[in-house]
C-alpha positions as a Markdown table, in Angstrom:
| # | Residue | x | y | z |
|---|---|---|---|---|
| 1 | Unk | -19.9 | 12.7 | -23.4 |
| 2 | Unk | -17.0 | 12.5 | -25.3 |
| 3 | Unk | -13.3 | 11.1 | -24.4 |
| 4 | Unk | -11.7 | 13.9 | -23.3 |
| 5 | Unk | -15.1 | 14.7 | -21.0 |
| 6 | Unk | -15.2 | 11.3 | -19.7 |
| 7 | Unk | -11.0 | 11.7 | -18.5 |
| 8 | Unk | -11.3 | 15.1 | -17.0 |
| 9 | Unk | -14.6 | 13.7 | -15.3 |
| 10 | Unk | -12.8 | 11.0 | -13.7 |
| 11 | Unk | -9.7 | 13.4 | -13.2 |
| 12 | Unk | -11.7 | 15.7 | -11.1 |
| 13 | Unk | -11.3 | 14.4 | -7.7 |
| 14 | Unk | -7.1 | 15.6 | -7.9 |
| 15 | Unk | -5.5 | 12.4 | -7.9 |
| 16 | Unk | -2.9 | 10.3 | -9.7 |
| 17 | Unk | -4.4 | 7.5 | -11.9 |
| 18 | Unk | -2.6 | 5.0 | -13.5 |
| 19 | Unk | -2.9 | 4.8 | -17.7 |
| 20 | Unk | -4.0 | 1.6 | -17.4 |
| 21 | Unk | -6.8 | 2.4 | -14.6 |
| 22 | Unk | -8.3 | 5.6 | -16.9 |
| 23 | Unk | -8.5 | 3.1 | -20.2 |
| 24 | Unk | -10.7 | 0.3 | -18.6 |
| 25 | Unk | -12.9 | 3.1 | -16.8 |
| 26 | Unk | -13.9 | 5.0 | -19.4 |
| 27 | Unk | -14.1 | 2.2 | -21.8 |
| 28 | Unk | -11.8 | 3.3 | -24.4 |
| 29 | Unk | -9.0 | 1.2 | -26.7 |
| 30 | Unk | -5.4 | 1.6 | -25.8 |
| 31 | Unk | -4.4 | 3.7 | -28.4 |
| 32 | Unk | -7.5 | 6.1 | -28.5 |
| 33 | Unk | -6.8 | 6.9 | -24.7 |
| 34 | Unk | -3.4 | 7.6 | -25.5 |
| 35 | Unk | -4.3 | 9.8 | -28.1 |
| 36 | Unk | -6.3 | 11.6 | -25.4 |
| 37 | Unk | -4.2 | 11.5 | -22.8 |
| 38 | Unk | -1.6 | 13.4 | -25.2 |
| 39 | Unk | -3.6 | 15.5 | -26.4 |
| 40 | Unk | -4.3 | 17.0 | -22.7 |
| 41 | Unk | -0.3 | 16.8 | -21.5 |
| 42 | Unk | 0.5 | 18.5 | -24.9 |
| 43 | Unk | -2.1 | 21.7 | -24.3 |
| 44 | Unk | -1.3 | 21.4 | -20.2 |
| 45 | Unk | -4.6 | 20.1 | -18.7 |
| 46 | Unk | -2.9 | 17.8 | -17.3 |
| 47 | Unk | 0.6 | 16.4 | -15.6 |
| 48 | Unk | 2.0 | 13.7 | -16.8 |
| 49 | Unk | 4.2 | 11.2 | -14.6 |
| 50 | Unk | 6.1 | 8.6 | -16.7 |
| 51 | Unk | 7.9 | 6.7 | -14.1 |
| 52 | Unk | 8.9 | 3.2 | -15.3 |
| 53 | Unk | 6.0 | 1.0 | -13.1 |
| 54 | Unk | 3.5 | 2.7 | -14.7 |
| 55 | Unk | 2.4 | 6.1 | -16.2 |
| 56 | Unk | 0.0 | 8.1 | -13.9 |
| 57 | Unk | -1.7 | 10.9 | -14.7 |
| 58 | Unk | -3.5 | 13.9 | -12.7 |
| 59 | Unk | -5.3 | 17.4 | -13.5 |
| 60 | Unk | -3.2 | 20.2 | -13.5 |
| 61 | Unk | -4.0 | 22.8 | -10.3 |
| 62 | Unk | -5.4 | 25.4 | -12.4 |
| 63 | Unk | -7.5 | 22.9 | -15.0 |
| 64 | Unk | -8.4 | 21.2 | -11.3 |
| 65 | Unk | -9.6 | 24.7 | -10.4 |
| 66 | Unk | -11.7 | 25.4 | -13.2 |
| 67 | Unk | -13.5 | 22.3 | -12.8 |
| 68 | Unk | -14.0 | 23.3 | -9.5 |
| 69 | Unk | -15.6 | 26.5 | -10.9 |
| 70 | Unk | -18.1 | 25.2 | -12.8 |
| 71 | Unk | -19.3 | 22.5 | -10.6 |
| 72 | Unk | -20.0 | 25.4 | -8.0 |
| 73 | Unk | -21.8 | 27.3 | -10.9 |
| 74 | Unk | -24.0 | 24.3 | -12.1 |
| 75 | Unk | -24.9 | 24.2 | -8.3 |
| 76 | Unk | -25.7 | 27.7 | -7.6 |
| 77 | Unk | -28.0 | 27.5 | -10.9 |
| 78 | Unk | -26.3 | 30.3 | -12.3 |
């Protein structure tokens, strides 16, 4: 899988998740996840929440949707 898969992967349950938490999970260096995470505020697959304790981020309801989509696809077989 690559980066972005492994985020949106981890992203798929809806919730926030703190910067820091997304890095260590998927095993990726600081700046390379924050290249990622960039990457998917700038073309809106995901929210971004800056707030000064920590940054959080979450799927976007129609990204979070899609996902949804083709997880019931790959299930159905179709």
């Amino acid at each position: 899988m690559s980066a972005i898969d492994d985020i949106l992967w981890l992203l798929k349950d809806g919730k926030w998740h703190d910067v820091q938490e997304v890095t260590k999970t998927v095993a990726l260096p600081k700046a390379k996840a924050e290249t990622v995470i960039s990457f998917l505020s700038e073309y809106d697959f995901i929210q971004l929440d800056e707030n000064e304790d920590a940054k959080k981020i979450k799927l976007k309801p129609s990204m979070l949707q899609f996902i949804e989509g083709i997880r019931r696809l790959e299930e159905t077989g179709t």
